[in-house]
N, C-alpha and C positions, 0 to 999 in steps of 0.2 A: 637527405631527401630533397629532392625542388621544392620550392615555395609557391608553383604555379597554383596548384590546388588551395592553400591556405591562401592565398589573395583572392581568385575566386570566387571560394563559399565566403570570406567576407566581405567580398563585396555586394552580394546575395543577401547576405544578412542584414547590412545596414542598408541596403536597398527598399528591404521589406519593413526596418525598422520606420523610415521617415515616409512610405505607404502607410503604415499602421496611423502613424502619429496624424497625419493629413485627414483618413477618414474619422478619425475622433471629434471633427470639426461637424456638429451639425448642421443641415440645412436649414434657414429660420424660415417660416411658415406664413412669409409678408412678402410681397413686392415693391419694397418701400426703401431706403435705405435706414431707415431707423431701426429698421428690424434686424439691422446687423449689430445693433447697438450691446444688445445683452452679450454678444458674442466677445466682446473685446479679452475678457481674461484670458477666453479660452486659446483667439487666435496670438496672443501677444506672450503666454506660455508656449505655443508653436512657434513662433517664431525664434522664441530662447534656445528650446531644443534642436528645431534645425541646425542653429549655428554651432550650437554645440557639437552634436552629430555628425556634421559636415566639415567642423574641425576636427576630430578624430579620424574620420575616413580620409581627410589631406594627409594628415600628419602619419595615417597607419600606411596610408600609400607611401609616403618618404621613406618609412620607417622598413619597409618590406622591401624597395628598390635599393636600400643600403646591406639587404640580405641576400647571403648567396646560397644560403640552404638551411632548412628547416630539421627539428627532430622532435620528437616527443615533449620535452618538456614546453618548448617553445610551444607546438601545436596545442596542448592544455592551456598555458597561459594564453593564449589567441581566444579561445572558446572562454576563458573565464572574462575577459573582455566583455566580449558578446554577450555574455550571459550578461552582465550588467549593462551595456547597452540595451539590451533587448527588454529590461526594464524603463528603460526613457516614455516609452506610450502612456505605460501606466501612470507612471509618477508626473509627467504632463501635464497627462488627462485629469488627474484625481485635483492637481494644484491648479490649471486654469476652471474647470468647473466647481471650484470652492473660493474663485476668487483669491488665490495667493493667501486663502489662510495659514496659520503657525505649522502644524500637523504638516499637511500638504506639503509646505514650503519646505520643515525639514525634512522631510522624507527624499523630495525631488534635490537639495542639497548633498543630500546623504547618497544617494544615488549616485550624481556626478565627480563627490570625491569616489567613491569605489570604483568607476569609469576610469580616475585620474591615477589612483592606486593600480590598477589592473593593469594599466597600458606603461606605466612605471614599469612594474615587474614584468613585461612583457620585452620592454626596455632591456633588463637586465639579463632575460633570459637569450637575448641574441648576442648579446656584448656576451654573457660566458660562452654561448656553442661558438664565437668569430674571434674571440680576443679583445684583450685591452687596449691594442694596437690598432684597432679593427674601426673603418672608415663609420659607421654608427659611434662607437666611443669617444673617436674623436670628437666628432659634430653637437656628439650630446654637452661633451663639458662638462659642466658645472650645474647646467639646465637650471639657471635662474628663475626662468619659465615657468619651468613647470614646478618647482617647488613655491614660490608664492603662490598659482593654481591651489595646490593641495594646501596651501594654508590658510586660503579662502575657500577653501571645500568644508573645511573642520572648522574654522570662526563660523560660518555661513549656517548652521546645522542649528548650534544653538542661541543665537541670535535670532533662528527664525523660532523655537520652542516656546523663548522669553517673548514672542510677541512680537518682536520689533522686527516683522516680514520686511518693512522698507528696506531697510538698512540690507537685510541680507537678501533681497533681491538685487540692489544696487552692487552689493558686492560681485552677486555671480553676473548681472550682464558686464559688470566691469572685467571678469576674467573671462567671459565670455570675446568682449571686445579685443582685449589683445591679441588673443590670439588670433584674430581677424588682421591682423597684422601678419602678413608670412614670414614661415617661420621659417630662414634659407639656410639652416646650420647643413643640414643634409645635402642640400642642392651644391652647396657650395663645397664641400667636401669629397661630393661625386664627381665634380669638375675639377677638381684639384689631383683625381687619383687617375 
C-alpha cells in the first residue's frame, strides 16, 4: 500500500495534538505581567511536551521517508503511536497544573516511555515488511538513542512516585534535549542509497 495516507492523517494528528496542548494554556485574568506568573508550570510542562512532540513528528517524518510502502501491521502500529501521543495533552495538562507533582509526573513519564515503546515497534514493523537489508535498518543500528530514551522513560516513572519529581524531570528534559540534537542516521543513509 502507499504511505501517502499514513503520513497524512499523522500529520493531522500531531497537528491537533500540539493545538490541544496550546489551548490548555489559560488566559490570566491581569494585564500586568505578574499575572503570568502562576502560569509557569503549566507553560514550562508545554514547552517539554512540544519538544517532545515535535521530535517525534521529525523523526516519524525520517522514519516514513525511509519507507516505500505501508501494510497492516505497520498501519496499527502508527495508530498505537497516536494513540499515546494523543495522550500528551492530558498528561501535560494534569502535570503542569499540579505543579510537577509525583502522580502527575509519573503518569506524564509513563506516557512518553509508551510513545518511545510504540515508535520502537513501529520501528520494527517497517524493518520486518522492507528487510534487514532495508535503508531504515541500516540507519537505525544499534539506536543508542533511543534505547538510553526508553531507559530514562522507566528510571523517570518511579523516581517521580518516590517523590523525587526533580531528578526525574531533569532526566526527561535531559532526553528530551538530545534528541534536539538531529538525529541524521536516516538522512544520511538516504543520500547514500
Amino acid at each position: 500500500m502507499n504511505k501517502s495516507r499514513l503520513e497524512a492523517f499523522s500529520d493531522g494528528v500531531i497537528a491537533i495534538i500540539i493545538t490541544i496542548m496550546v489551548l490548555e494554556i489559560k488566559v490570566p485574568h491581569g494585564e500586568h505581567l505578574s499575572d503570568l506568573l502562576p502560569l509557569w508550570p503549566v507553560f514550562l510542562s508545554y514547552v517539554l511536551s512540544f519538544t517532545n512532540v515535535g521530535t517525534y513528528w521529525v523523526n516519524h517524518h525520517h522514519m516514513l521517508h525511509a519507507t516505500k510502502r505501508v501494510n497492516g501491521p505497520i498501519l496499527w502500529t502508527n495508530m498505537n503511536l497516536l494513540f499515546w501521543l494523543s495522550l500528551m495533552p492530558f498528561t501535560t495538562g494534569w502535570m503542569g497544573e499540579n505543579h510537577f507533582a509525583a502522580i502527575p509526573m509519573a503518569l506524564y513519564a509513563l506516557d512518553l516511555g509508551l510513545c518511545g515503546l510504540s515508535y520502537v515497534l513501529l520501528q520494527q514493523q517497517i524493518i520486518r515488511a522492507h528487510g534487514k537489508d532495508s535503508v531504515l535498518a541500516s540507519a537505525i543500528g544499534k539506536d543508542t538513542k533511543g534505547k538510553l530514551s526508553m531507559a530514562g522513560y522507566v528510571l523517570a516513572v518511579p523516581l517521580a512516585m518516590l517523590g523525587m519529581t526533580a531528578v526525574a524531570g531533569a532526566l526527561l528534559v535531559a532526553i528530551a534535549c538530545m534528541w534536539l540534537i538531529p538525529d541524521r542516521r536516516i538522512e544520511r543513509k538516504l543520500v547514500d542509497e
